[in-house]
C-alpha positions in Angstrom: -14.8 37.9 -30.3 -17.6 36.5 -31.9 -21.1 37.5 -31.1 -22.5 33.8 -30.2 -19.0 33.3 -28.3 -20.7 33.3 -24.8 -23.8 31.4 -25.7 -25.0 28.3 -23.8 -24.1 26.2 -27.0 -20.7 27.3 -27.6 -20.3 26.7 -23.6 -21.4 23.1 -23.7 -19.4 22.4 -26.5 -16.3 23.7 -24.5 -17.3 22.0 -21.9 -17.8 18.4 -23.7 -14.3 19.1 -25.3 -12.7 19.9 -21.9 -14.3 16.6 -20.2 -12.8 14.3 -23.4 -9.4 16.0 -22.8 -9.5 14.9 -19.2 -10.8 11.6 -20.3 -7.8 11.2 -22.8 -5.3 12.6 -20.5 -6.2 10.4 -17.5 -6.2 7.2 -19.6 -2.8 8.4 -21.0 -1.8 8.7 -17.4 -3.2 5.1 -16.4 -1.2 3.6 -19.2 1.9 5.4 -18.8 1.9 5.0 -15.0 0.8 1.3 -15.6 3.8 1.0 -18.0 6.9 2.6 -15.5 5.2 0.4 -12.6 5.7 -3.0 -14.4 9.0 -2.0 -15.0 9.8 -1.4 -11.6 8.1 -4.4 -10.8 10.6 -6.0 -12.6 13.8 -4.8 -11.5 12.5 -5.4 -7.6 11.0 -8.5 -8.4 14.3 -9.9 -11.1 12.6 -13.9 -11.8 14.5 -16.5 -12.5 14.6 -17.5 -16.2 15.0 -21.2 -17.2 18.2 -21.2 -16.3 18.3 -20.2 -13.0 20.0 -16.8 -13.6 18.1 -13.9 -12.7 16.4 -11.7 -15.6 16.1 -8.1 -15.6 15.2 -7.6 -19.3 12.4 -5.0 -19.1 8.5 -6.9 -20.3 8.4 -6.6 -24.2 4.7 -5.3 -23.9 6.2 -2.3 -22.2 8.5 -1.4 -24.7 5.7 -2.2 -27.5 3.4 0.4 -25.3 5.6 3.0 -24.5 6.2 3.5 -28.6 2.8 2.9 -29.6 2.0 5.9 -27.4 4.8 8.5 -29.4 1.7 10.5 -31.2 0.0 11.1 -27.9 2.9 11.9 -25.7 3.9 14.0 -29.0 0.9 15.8 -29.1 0.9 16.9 -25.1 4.6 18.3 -25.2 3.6 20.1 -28.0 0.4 21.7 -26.4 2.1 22.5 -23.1 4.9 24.5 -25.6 1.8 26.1 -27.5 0.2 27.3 -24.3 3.7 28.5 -22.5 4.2 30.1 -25.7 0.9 31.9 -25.5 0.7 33.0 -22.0 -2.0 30.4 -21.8 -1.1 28.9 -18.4 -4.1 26.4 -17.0 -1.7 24.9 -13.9 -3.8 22.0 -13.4 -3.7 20.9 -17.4 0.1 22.2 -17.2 0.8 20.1 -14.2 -0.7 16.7 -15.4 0.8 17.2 -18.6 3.8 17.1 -17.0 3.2 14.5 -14.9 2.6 12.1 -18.2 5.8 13.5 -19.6 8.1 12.6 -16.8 6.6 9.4 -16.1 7.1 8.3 -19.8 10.9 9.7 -19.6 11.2 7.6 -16.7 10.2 4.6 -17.9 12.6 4.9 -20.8 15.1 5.0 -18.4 14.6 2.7 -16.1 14.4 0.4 -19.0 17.5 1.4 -20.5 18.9 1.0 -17.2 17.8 -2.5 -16.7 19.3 -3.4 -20.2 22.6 -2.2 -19.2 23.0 -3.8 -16.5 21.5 -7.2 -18.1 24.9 -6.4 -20.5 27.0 -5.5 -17.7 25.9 -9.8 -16.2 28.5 -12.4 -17.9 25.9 -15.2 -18.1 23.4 -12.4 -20.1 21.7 -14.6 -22.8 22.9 -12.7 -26.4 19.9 -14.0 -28.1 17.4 -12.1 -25.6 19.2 -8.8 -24.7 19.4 -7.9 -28.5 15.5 -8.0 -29.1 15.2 -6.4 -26.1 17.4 -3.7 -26.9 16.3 -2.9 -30.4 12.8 -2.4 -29.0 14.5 0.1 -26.3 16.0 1.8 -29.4 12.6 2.0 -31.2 10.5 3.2 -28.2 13.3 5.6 -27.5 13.3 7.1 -31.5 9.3 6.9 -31.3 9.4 9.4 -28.9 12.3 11.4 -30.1 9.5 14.3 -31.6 8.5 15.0 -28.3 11.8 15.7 -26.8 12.3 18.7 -29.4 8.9 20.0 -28.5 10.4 19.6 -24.2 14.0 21.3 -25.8 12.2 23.8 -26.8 10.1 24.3 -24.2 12.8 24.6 -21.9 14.9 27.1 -23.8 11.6 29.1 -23.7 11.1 29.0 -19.7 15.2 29.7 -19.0 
């Protein structure tokens, strides 16, 4: 180890680092958990669209935010394999990183859930279950990296 390794600067530097990764991961949290509770929301809460029939098409902005958030999500699958990989195991870190990760899967279900069923409904409008579903598609393939980081994650832990 280096010789200024335990000094007071090196320390608070750690320290500042630590409190922006909570920072980071809490906001991630907020957002994700934001995102899977609007689309719960909306399969309770199916309104009626213009034409009286009820819609369960999951809200655009979701879909738009679970993708934008690919890099991040990306980025904390691949840590929690780096530190299981290491024998670096902080539970608490471990645990809310987790915590993001599931949420975010769930959400991609539960909105590919409501889109099958809007399919499986004969008076399903064409013209909005198609946009709907491409951005499915794209939030699914933005965060296609970080289910090889959880594959091999959990080849590792079996």
């Amino acid at each position: 180890m280096p010789a200024a390794y335990f000094t007071k600067s090196t320390t608070r530097k750690h320290w500042r680092f630590r409190r922006r990764w909570n920072e980071i991961n809490m906001t991630l949290e907020r957002i994700i958990s934001s995102c899977c509770a609007a689309v719960e929301n909306n399969t309770v809460n199916a309104s009626a669209s213009n034409d009286g029939l009820p819609s369960i098409i999951p809200p655009e902005t979701v879909m738009h935010a679970l993708s934008a958030l690919a890099k991040p999500l990306n980025h904390i699958a691949a840590e929690l394999l780096f530190n299981f990989s290491n024998k670096k195991n902080n539970p608490e870190l471990m645990n809310a990183s987790l915590e993001i990760l599931s949420t975010a899967l769930k959400t991609l279900n539960l909105m590919c859930q409501q889109l099958l069923r809007s399919f499986q409904n004969e008076c399903s409008n064409l013209s909005i279950l198609v946009p709907g579903t491409r951005l499915a598609c794209i939030a699914s393939a933005a965060i296609t990296p970080m289910f090889s980081s959880i594959s091999i994650l959990a080849k590792k832990s079996s």
